[in-house]
Rosetta silent file (secondary structure, phi, psi, omega in degrees, C-alpha in Angstrom):
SEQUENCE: XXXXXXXXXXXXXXXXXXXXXXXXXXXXXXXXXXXXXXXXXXXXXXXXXXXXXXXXXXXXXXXXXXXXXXXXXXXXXXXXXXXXXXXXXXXXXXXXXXXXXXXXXXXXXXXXXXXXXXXXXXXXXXXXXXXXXXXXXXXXXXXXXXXXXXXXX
SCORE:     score description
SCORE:     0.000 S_00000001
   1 L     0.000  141.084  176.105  -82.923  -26.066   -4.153 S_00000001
   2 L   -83.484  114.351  163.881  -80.221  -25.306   -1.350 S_00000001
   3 L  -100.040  148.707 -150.759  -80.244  -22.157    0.373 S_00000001
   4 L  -108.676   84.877  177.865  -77.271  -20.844    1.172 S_00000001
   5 L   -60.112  122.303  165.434  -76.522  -19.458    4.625 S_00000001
   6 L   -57.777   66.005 -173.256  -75.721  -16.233    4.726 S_00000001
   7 L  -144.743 -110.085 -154.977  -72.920  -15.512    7.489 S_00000001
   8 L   -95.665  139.961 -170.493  -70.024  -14.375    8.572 S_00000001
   9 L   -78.322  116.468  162.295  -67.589  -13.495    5.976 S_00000001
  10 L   -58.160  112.193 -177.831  -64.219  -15.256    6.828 S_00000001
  11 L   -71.733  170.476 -161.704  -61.624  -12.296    7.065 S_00000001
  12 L   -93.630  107.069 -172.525  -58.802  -11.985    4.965 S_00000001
  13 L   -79.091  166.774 -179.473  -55.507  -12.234    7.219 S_00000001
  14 L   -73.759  152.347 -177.655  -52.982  -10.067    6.482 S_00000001
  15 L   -53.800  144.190 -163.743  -51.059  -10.835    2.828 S_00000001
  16 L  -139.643  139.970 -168.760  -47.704  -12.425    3.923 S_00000001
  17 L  -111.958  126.304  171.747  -44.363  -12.086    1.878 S_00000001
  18 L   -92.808  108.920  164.259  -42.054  -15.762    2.093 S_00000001
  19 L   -63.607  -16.848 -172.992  -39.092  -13.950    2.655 S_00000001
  20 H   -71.122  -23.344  179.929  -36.889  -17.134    2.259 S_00000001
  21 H   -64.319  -54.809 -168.271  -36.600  -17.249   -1.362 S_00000001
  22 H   -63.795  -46.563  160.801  -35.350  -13.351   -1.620 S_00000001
  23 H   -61.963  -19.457 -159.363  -33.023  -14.509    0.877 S_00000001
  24 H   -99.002  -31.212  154.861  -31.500  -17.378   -0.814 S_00000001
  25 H   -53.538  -73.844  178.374  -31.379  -14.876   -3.903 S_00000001
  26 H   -45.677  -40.177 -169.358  -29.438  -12.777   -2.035 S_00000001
  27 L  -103.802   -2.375  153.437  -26.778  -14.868   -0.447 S_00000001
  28 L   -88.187  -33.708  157.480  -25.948  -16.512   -4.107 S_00000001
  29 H   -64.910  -23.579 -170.528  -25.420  -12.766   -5.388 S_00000001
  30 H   -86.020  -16.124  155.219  -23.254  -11.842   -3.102 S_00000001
  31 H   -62.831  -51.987  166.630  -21.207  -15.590   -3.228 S_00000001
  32 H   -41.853  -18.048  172.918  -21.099  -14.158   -7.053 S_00000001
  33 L  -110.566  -22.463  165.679  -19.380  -11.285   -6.337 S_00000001
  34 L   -76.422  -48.948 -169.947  -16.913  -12.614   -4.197 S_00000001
  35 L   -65.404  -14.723 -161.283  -15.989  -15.135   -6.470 S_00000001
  36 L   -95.168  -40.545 -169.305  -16.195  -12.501   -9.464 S_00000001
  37 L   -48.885  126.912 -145.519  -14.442  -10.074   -7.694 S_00000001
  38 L  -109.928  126.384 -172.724  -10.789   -8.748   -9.020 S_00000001
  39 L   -92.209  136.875  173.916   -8.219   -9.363   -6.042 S_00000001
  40 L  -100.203  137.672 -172.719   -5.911   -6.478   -6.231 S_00000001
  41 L   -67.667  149.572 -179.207   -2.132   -7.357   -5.115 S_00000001
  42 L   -70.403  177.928  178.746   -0.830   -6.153   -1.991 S_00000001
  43 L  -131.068  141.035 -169.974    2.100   -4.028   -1.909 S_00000001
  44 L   -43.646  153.457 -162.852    4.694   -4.893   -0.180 S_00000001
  45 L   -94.456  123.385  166.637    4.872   -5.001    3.607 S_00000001
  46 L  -143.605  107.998 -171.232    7.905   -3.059    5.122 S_00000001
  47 L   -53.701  124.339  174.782    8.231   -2.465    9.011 S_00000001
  48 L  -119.938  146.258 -163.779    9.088    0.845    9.749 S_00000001
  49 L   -78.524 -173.599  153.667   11.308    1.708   12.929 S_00000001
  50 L  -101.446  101.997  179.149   10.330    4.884   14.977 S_00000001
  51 L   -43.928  154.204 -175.584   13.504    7.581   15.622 S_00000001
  52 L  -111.213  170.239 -164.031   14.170    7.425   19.190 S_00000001
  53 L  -100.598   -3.226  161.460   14.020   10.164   21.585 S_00000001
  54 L  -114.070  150.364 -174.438   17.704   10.259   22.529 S_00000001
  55 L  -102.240  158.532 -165.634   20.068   10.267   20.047 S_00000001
  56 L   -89.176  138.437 -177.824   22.794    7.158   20.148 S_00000001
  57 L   -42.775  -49.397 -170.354   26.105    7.855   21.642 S_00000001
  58 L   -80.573  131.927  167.178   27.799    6.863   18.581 S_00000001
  59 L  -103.505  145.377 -170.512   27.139    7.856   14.926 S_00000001
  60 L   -72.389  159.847 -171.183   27.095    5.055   12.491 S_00000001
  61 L   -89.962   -6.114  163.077   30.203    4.865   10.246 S_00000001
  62 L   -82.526  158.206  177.235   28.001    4.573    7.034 S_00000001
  63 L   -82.437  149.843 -158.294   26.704    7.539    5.468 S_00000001
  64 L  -110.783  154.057  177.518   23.209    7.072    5.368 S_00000001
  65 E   -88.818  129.853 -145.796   21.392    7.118    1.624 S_00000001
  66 E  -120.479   97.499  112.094   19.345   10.074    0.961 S_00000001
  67 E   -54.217  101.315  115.167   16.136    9.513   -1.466 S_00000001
  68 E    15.911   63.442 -164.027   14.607   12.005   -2.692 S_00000001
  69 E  -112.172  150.761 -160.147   10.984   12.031   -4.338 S_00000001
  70 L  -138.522  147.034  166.344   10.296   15.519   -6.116 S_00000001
  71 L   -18.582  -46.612 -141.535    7.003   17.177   -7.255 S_00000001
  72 L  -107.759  -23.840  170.886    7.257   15.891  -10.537 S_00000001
  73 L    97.122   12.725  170.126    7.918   12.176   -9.017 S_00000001
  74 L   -79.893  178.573 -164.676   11.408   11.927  -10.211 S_00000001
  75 E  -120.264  113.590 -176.114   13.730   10.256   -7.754 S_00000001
  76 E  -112.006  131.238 -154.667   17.256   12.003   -6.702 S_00000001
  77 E  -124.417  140.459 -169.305   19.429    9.806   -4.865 S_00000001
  78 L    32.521   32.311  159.782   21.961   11.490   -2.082 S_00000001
  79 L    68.952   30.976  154.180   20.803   15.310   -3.736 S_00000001
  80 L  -176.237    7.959  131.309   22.392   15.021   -7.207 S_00000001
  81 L   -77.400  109.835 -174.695   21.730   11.636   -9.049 S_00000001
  82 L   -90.615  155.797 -156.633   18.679   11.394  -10.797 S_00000001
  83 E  -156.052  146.534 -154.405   17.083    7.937  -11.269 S_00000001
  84 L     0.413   82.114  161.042   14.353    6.648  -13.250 S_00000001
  85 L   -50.722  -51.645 -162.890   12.556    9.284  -14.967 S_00000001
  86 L   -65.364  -40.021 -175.804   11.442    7.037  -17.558 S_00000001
  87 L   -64.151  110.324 -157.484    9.388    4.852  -15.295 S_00000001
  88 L  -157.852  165.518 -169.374    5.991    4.828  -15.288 S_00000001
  89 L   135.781  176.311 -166.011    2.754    2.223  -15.492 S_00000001
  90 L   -93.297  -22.796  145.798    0.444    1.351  -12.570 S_00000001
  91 L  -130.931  102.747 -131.611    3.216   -0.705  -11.043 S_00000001
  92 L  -101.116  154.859  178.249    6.041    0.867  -12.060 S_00000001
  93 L  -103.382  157.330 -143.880    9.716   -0.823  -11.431 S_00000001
  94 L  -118.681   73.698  172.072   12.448    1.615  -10.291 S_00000001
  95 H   -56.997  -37.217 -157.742   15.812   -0.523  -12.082 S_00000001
  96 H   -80.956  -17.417 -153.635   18.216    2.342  -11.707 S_00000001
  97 H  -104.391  -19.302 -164.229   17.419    3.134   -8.317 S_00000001
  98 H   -88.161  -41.224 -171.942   17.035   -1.038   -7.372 S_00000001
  99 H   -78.600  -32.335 -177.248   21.074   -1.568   -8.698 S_00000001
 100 H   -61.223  -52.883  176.448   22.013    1.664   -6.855 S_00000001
 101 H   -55.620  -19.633  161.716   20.465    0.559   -3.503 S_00000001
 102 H   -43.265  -51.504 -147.912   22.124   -2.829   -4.516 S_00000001
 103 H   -94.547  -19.712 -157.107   25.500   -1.500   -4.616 S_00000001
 104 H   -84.785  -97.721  170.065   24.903    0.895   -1.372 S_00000001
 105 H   -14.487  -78.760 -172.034   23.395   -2.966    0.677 S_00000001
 106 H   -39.046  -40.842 -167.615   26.408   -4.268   -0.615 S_00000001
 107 H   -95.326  -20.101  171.299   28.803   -1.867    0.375 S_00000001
 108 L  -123.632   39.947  147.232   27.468   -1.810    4.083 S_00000001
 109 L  -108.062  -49.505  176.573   27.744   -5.494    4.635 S_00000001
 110 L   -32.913  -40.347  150.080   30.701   -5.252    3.553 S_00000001
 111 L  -115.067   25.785  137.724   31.504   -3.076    6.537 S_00000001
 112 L    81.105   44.482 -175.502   29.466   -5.717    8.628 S_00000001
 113 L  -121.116  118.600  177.815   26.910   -2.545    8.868 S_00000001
 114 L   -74.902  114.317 -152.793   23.204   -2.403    8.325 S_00000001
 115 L   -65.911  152.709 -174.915   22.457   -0.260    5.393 S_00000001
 116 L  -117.876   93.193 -174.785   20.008    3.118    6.293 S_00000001
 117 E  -103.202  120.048 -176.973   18.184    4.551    3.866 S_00000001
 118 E  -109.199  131.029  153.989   16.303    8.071    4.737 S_00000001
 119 E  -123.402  158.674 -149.458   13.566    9.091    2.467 S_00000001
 120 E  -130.284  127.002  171.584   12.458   12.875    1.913 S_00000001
 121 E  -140.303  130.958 -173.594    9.294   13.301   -0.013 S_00000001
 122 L   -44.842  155.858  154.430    8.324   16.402   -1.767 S_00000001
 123 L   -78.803  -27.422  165.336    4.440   17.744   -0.600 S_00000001
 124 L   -97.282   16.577  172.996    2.979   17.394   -4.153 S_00000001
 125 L   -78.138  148.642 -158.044    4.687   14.253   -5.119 S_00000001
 126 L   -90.157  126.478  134.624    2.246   11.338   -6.165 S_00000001
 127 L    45.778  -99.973  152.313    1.460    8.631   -4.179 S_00000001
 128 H   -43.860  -29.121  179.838    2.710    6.023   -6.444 S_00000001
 129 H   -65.119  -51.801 -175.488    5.798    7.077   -6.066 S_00000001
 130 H   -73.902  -39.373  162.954    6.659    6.607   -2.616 S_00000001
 131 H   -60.796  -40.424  172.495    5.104    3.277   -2.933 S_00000001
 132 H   -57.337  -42.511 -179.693    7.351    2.306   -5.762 S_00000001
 133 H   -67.613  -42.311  169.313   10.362    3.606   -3.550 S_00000001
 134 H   -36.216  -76.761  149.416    8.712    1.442   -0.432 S_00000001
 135 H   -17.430  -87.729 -158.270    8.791   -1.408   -2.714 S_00000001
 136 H   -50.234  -53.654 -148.349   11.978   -1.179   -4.490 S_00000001
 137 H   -83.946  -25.737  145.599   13.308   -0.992   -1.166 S_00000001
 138 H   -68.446  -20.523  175.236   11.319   -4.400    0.159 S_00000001
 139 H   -86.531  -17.011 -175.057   12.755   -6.315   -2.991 S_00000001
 140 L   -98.231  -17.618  173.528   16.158   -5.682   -1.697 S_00000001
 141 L    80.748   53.745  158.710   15.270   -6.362    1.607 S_00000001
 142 L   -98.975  122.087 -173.372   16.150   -3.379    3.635 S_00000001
 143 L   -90.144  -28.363 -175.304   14.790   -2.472    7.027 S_00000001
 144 L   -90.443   94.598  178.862   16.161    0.239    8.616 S_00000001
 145 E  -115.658  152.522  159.455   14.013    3.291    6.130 S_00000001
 146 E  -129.808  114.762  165.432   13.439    6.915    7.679 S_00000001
 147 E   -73.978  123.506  170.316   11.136    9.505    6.678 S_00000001
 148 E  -137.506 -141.438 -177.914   12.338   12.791    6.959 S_00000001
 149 L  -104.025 -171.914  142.525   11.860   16.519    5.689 S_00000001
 150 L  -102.634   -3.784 -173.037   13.288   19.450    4.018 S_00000001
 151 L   -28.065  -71.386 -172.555   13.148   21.739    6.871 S_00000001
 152 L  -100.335   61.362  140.809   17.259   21.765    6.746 S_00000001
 153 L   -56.369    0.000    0.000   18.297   22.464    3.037 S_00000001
């Protein structure tokens, strides 16, 4: 019979985690969610000037057009045409307000002039709104927009 030596008990190193799998796990969810992922469209880009700190000798000979966004998000164009009420949806299309700025771009090429459009936005008007006006106003392709107040009703 075989006796057995009794002696030193090999210790137990510490338990070890292969982290590489959990990584490998990781970096295919997260390729899954990019690829899964719902791109949302951009909204249009439109370069806005800065008012200058001296005013220009001259005043331009167009009148400039005066939009309007109101509490309620309808859109009043030079302070007494109202324009698309009806329009509404998550991107909403502004027609009435896209032929008027049409005929107003039209009407200041016409006198070899780059059309100006100042918009005035209410303090509780939504969001969406101004972006739809932003927009409208990028489809026609006008650049020279101004924000301004109500301070002088």
């Amino acid at each position: 019979m075989s006796r057995r030596k009794k002696g030193l008990v090999p210790e137990d190193d510490e338990p070890e985690l292969d982290i590489s799998s959990l990584i490998d796990v990781c970096f295919l969810l997260l390729i899954y969610f990019m690829v899964t992922a719902t791109i949302q469209p951009r909204e249009s880009d439109l370069g806005m000037t800065l008012p200058s700190q001296a005013p220009s000798d001259t005043p331009p000979d167009l009148k400039p057009m005066l939009i309007e966004i109101l509490d309620n998000g309808s859109i009043l164009v030079n302070k007494e045409e109202s324009l698309d009420l009806a329009a509404s949806g998550a991107r909403r299309n502004l027609p009435l307000l896209a032929q008027r700025l049409l005929i107003y771009k039209d009407g200041a090429s016409a006198a070899n002039e780059d059309p100006l459009v100042q918009v005035a936005v209410r303090g509780e008007a939504s969001q969406q709104s101004v972006i739809d006006v932003l927009n409208c106003l990028v489809g026609l392709e006008i650049q020279k927009v101004t924000f301004t107040d109500f301070s002088n009703d």
